[in-house]
DOKELO-140635 format. One record per residue (C-alpha): residue in three letters; x, y, z; residue number from 0. Coordinates in steps of 0.001 Angstrom, whole numbers, plus 500000, padded with zeros to 6 digits. Layout:
BEGIN
ALA, X, Y, Z, NUM
...
***
This chain:
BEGIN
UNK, 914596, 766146, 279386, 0
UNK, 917739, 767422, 277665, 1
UNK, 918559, 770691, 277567, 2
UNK, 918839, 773263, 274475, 3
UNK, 921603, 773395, 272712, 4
UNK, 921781, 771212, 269211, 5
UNK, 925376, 772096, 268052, 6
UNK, 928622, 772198, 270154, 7
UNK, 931911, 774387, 269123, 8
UNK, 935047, 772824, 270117, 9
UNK, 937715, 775684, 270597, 10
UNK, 941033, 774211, 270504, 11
UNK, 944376, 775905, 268833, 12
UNK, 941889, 779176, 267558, 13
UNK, 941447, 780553, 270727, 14
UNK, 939668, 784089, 269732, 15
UNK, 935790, 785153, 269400, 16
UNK, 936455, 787027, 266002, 17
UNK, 937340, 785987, 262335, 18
UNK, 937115, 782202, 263065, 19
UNK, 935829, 780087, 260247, 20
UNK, 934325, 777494, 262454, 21
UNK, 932633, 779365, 265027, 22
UNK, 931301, 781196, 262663, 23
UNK, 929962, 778094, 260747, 24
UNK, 928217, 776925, 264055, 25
UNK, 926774, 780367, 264629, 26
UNK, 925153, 780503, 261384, 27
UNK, 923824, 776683, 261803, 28
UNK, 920578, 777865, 262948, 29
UNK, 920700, 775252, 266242, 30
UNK, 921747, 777094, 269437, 31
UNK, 925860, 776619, 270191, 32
UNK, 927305, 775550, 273011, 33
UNK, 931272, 776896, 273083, 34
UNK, 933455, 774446, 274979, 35
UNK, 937281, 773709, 275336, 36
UNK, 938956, 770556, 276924, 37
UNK, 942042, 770980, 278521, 38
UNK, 943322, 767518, 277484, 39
UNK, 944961, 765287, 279938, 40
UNK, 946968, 763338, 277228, 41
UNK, 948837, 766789, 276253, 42
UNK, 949037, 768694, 279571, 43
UNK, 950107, 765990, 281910, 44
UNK, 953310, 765798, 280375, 45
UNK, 954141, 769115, 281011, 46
UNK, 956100, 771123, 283571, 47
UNK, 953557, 772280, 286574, 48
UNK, 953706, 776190, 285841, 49
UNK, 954647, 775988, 282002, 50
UNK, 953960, 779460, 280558, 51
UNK, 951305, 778363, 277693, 52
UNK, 948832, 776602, 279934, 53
UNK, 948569, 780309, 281992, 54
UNK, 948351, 782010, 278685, 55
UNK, 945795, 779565, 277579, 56
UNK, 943840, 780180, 280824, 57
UNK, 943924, 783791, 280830, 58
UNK, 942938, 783850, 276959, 59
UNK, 939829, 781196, 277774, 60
UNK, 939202, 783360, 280869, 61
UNK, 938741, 786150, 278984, 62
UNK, 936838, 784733, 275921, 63
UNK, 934577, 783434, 279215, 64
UNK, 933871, 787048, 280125, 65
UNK, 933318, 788306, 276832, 66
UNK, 930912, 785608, 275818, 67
UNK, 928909, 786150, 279177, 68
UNK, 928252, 789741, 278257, 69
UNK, 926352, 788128, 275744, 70
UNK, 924326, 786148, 277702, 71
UNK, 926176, 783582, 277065, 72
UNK, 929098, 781643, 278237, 73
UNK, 932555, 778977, 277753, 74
UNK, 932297, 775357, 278946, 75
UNK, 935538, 774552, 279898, 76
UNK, 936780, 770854, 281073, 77
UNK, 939206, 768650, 281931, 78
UNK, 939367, 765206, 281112, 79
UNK, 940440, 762733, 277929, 80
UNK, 938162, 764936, 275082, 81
UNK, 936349, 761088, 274358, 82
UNK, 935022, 760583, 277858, 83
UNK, 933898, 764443, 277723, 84
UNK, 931904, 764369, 274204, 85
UNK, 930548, 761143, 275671, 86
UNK, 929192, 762930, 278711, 87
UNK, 928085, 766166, 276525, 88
UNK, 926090, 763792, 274293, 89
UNK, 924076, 762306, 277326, 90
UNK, 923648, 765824, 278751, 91
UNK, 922684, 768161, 275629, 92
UNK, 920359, 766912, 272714, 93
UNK, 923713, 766924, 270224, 94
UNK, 922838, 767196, 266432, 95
UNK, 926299, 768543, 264813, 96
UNK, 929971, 769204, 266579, 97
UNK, 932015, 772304, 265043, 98
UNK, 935732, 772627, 264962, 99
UNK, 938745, 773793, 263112, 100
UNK, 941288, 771597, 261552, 101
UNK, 944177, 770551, 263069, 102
UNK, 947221, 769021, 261584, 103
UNK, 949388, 767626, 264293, 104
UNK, 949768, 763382, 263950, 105
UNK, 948089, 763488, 267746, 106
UNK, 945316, 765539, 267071, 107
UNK, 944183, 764256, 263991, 108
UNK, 944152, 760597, 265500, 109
UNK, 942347, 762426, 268418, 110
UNK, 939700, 763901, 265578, 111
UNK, 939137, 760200, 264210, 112
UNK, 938507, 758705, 267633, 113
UNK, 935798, 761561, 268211, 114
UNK, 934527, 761293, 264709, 115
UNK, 933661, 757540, 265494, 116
UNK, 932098, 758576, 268324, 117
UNK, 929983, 760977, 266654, 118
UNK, 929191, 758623, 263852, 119
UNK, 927908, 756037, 265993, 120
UNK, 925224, 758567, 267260, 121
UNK, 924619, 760203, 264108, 122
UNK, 926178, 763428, 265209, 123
UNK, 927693, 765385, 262269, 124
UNK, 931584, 766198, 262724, 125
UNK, 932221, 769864, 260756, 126
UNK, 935742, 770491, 260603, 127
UNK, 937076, 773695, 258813, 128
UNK, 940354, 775355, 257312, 129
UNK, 941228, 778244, 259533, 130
UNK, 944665, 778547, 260809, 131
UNK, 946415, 778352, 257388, 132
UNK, 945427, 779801, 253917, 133
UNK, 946383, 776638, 252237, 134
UNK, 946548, 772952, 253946, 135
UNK, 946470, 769238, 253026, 136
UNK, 947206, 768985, 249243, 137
UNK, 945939, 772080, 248050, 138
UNK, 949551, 773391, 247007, 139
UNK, 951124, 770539, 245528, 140
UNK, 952730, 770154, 241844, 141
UNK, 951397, 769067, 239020, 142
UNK, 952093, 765284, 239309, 143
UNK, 950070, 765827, 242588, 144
UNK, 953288, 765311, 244796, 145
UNK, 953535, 767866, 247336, 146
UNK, 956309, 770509, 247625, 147
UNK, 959395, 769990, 248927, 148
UNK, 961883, 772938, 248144, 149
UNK, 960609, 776728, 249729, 150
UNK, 960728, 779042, 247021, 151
UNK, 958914, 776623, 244462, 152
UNK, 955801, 776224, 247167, 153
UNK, 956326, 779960, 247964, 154
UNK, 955605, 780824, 243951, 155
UNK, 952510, 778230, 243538, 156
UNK, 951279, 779371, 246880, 157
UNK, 951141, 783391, 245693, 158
UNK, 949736, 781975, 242414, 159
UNK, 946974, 780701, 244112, 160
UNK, 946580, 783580, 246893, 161
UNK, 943375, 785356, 245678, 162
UNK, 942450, 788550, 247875, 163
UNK, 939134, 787576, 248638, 164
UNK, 940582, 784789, 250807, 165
UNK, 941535, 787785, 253268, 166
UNK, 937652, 788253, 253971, 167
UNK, 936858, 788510, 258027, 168
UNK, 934596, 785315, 258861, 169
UNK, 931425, 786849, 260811, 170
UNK, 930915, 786042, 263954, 171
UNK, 930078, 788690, 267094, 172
UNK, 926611, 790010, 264583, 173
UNK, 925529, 785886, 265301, 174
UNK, 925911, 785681, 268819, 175
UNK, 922278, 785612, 269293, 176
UNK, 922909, 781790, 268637, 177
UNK, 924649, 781049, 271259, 178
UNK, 923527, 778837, 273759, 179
UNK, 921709, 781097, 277128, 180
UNK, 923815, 780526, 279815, 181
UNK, 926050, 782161, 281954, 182
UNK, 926591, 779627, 284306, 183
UNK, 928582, 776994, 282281, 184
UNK, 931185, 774320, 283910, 185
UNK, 934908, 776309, 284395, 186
UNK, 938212, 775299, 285766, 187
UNK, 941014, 776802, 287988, 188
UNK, 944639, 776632, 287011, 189
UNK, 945053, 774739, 289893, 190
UNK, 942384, 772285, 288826, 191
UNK, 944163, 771595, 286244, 192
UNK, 946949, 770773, 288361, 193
UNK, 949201, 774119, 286826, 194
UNK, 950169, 777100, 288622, 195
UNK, 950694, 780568, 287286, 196
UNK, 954343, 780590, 285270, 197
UNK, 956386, 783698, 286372, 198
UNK, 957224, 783733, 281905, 199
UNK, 954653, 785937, 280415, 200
UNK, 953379, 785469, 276278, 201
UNK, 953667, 788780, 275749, 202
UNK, 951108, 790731, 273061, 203
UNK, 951911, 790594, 269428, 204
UNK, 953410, 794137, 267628, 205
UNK, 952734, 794049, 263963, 206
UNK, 952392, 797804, 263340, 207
UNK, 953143, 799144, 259415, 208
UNK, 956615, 800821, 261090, 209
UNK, 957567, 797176, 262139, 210
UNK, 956694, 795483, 259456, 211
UNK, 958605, 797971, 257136, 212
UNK, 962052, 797638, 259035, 213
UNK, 961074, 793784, 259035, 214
UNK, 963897, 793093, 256856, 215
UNK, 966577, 795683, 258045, 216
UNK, 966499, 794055, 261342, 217
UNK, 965151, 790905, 261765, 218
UNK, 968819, 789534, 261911, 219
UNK, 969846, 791943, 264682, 220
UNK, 969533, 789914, 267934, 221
UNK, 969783, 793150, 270290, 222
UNK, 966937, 795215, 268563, 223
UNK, 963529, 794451, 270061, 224
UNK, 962044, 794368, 266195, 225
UNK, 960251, 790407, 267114, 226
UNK, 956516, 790948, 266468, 227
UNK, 955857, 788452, 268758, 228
UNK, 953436, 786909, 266556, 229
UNK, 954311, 783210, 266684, 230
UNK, 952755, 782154, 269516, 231
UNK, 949097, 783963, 268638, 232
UNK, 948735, 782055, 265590, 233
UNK, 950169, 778999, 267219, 234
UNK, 947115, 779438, 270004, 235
UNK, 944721, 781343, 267351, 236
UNK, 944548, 784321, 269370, 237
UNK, 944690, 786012, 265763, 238
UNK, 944118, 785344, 262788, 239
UNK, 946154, 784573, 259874, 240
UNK, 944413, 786721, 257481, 241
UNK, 944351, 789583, 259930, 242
UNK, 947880, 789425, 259739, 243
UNK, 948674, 788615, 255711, 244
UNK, 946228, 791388, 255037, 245
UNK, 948773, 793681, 257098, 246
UNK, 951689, 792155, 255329, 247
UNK, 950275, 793046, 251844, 248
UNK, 948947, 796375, 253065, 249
UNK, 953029, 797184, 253415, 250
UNK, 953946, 795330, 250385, 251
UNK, 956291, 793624, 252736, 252
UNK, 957183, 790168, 250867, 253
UNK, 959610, 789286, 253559, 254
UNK, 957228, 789376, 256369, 255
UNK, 955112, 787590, 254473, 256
UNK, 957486, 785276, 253476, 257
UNK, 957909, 784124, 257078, 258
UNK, 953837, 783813, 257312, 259
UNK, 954484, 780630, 253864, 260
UNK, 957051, 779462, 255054, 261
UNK, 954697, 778251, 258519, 262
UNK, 952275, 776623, 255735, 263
UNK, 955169, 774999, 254155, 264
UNK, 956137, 773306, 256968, 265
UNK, 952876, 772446, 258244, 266
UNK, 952128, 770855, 254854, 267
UNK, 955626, 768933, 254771, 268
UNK, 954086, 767338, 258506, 269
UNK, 951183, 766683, 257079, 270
UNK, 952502, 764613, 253761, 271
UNK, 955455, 763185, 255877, 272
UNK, 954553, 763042, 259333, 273
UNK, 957535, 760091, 260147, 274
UNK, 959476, 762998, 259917, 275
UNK, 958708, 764082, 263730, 276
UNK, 960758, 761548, 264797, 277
UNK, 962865, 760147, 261362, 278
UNK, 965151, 762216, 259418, 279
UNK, 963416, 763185, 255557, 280
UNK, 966529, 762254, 254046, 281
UNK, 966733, 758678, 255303, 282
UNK, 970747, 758078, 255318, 283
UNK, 970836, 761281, 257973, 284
UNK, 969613, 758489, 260207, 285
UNK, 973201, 757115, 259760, 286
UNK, 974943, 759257, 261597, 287
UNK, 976752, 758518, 264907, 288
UNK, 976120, 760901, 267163, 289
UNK, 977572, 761286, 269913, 290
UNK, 975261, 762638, 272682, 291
UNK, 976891, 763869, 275308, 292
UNK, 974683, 764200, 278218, 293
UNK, 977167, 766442, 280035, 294
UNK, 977608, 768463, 276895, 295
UNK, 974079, 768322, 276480, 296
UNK, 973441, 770227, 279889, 297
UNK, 976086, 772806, 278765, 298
UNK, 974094, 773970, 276171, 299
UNK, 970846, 773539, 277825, 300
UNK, 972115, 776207, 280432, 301
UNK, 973724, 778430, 277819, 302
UNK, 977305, 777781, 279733, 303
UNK, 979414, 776858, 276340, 304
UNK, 982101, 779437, 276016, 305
UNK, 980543, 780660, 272692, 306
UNK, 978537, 784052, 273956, 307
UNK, 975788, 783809, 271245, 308
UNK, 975302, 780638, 271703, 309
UNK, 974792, 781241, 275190, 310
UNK, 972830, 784038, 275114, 311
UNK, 970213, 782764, 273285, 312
UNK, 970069, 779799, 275386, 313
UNK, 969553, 782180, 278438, 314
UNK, 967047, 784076, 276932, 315
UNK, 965055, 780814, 275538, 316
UNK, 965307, 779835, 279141, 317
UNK, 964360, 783008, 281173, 318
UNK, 961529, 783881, 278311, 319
UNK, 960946, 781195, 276384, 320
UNK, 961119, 783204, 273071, 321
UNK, 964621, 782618, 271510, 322
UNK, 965810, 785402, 268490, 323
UNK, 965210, 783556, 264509, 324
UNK, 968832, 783901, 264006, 325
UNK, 969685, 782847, 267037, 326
UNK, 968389, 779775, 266795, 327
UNK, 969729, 778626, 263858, 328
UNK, 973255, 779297, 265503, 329
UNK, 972368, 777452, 268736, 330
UNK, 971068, 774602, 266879, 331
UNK, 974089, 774261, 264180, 332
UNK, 975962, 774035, 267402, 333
UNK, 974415, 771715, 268984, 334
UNK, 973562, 769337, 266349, 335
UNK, 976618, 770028, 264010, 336
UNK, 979902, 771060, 267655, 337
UNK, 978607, 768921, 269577, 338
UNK, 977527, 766017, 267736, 339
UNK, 974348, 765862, 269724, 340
UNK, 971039, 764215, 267619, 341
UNK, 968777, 767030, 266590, 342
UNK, 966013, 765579, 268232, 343
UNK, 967317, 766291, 271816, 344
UNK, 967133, 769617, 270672, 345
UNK, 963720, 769341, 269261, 346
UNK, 962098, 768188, 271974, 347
UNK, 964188, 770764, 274360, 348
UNK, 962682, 773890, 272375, 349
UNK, 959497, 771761, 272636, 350
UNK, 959140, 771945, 276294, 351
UNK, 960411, 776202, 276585, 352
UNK, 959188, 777499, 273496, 353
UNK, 956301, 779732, 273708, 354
UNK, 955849, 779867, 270104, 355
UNK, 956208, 775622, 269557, 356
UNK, 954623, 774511, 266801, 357
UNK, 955593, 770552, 265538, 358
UNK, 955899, 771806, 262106, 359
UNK, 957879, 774457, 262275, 360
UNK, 960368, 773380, 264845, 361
UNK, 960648, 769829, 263336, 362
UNK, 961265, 771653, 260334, 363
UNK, 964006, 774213, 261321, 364
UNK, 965863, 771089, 263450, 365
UNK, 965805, 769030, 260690, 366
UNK, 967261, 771714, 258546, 367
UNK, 970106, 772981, 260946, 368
UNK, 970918, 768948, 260796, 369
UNK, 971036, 768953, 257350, 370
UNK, 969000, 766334, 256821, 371
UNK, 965405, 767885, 256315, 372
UNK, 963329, 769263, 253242, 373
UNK, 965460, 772122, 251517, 374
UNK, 967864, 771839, 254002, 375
UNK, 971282, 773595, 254231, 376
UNK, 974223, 771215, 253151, 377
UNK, 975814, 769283, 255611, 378
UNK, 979335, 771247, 255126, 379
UNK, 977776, 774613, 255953, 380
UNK, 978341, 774891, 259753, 381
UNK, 977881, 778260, 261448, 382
UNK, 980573, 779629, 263290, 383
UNK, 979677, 781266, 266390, 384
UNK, 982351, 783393, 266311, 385
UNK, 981959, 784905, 263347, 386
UNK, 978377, 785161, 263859, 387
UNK, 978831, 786961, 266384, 388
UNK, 980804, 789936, 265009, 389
UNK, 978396, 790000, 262112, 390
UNK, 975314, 790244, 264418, 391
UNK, 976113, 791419, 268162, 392
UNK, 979059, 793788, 266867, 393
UNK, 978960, 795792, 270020, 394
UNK, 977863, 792655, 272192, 395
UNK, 974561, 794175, 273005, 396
UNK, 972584, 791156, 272984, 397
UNK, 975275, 789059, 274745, 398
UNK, 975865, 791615, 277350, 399
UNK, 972286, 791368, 278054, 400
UNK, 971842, 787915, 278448, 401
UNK, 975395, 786868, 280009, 402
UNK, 975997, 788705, 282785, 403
UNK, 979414, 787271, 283533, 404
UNK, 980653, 787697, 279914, 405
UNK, 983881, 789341, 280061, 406
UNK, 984900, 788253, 283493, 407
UNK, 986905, 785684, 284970, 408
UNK, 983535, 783557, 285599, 409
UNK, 982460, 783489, 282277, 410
UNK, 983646, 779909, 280685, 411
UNK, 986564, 779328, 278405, 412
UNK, 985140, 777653, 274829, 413
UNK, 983834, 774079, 275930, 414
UNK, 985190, 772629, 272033, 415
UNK, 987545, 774512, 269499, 416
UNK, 985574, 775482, 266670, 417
UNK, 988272, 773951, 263921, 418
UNK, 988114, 770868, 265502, 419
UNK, 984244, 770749, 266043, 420
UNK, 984117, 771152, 262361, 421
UNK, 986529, 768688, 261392, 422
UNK, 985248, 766235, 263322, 423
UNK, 981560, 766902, 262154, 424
UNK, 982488, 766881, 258696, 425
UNK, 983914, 763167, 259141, 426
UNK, 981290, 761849, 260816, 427
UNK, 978601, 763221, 257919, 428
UNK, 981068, 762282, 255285, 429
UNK, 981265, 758328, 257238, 430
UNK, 977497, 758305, 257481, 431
UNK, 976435, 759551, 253954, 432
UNK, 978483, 757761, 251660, 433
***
């Protein structure tokens, strides 16, 4: 005899109990839910053993666990390919519909067709929902139907579209009663999982009206502690994005909420182009001759290149994996346009220490440090490190922070001279793109 529950909720990058469209789709059903998440082998396997976003994910599911069993209630939470687990759920649980929000990454949504077939073939509903962004797919596109490929064009037809009522909390705790009674549902260790507790902490998000008002003033000030920290909650869902807009407008802040379209933007350029993950948008970028260094490569990895900010934000990336905005753009110009290295080393570096990684967004920003993604900086415009760091670290704040040595006869001499770096960028664009 099978047991109760007739619709399944598949938490996956929306890991919170409140204002989540899905869950609270499932909840209002009428079939009892059964909450489960799959740590999936074809992601995690790939990472390092104590990376710091499989412990938050833990503690968050942990938690979600608890809360959910002082309702009577509980998480399933597995381990396995998510195929061979729906296939076991369906021979366990009398299945009628499977829940979940939509996700636009080119792995997940072949993952979401695989488990959509398998569905089909039993007649099991698949119910996937907008949650994580206010506008996906095609929904902001121009009037041809093409999609948007310059910000500040996709920034005005977004706001033209924004209506306040999409800011409405999505119901969920007053539903619980649906939920599926039991306490006792399957869990996991971290070591289970074959991950150990990362020493790098995800640290809360601070979005309070006095931050969001000196947004602006500061955001481009390495040394002052003015990151909300947000990036990584919406990347897991630990928040919600209209939690956060509605904060944004509540300050009539358009810079902070700037930085909240420009994550749509990019996650609607992946979705329209998604050969951009691994091919340049402008095709003749693919031209260049880079020269990838692996010694130079390791330099910059280690944030030992001579050029303090550049090596400070390294250090910091590497110690915390959060890296300043600004910051980043320097130490990727320098990679990608001093040292000649491809921007997808780079990519897929941030990939692996980022806390806050999110395909879109980090394909997005490589690409455009390059030069060679959507409304990307020209190829000519190379930051100077030096220079960048007078204007942002006047008193060396940040630096001294980060590089401990700086100053001393240990810290390293500049591993290429800027003029040259440039000139010899400059040629090889020029040889590539013409």
């Amino acid at each position: 005899m099978k047991e109760q529950p007739q619709a399944i909720f598949w938490f996956r990058r929306d890991l919170r109990l409140d204002d989540n469209v899905g869950f609270s789709k499932a909840l209002r059903s009428g079939k009892k839910v059964l909450p489960i998440f799959i740590f999936d082998e074809e992601i995690i396997n790939s990472l390092p053993k104590d990376d710091a976003r499989i412990t938050f994910i833990y503690e968050t599911l942990q938690s979600m666990r608890k809360e959910l069993q002082d309702n009577n209630s509980s998480l399933a939470i597995y381990l396995g390919k998510p195929k061979n687990i729906f296939e076991n759920l369906i021979e366990e649980y009398d299945i009628k519909e499977v829940y979940a929000n939509h996700d636009y990454e080119p792995y997940a949504k072949e993952r979401d067709k695989t488990i959509q077939k398998l569905l089909r073939k039993k007649e099991i509903a698949f119910n996937t929902y907008k949650d994580q962004v206010f506008f996906e797919k095609d929904e902001i596109v121009k009037n041809d139907g093409d999609p948007y490929v310059v910000y500040t064009a996709y920034m005005r037809r977004w706001k033209e579209h924004f209506k306040e009522e999409l800011l409405s909390a999505h119901q969920t705790t007053r539903y619980f009663d649906a939920l599926y009674k039991n306490t006792r549902l399957p869990n996991v260790s971290l070591s289970d999982i074959g991950f150990e507790k990362s020493s790098v902490e995800v640290k809360p998000y601070h979005v309070t009206p006095s931050m969001i008002q000196s947004y602006e003033e500061v955001r481009d000030i390495p040394s002052k502690d003015a990151t909300s920290y947000l990036s990584p909650h919406l990347r897991f869902g630990t928040v919600s994005i209209r939690k956060m807009v509605k904060k944004a407008i509540a300050e009539k802040n358009e810079t902070f909420w700037s930085e909240l379209i420009w994550r749509e933007f990019f996650m609607q350029i992946l979705y329209h182009f998604p050969h951009t993950v691994t091919k340049s948008f402008r095709p003749d970028y693919d031209n260049i001759k880079w020269r990838n260094n692996q010694s130079e490569f390791e330099k910059w990895k280690a944030g030992k290149t001579g050029y303090p900010i550049v090596d400070a934000g390294m250090r910091q990336l590497n110690q915390t994996g959060y890296m300043h905005n600004r910051v980043r753009m320097i130490v990727g110009s320098f990679l990608c346009k001093h040292l000649l290295i491809d921007w997808r080393w780079g990519e897929a570096y941030f990939a692996e220490k980022l806390l806050d990684y999110e395909m879109s967004s980090n394909v997005g920003n490589w690409q455009w440090v390059a030069g060679s993604g959507v409304d990307a900086a020209p190829y000519f415009r190379i930051f100077n490190p030096i220079t960048q760091l007078d204007k942002f670290d006047k008193d060396r704040k940040y630096v001294k922070h980060w590089v401990k040595e700086f100053g001393t006869n240990e810290y390293p001499e500049y591993m290429v001279d800027h003029k040259e770096a440039r000139e010899r960028c400059l040629k090889t664009y020029k040889e590539a793109l013409n």
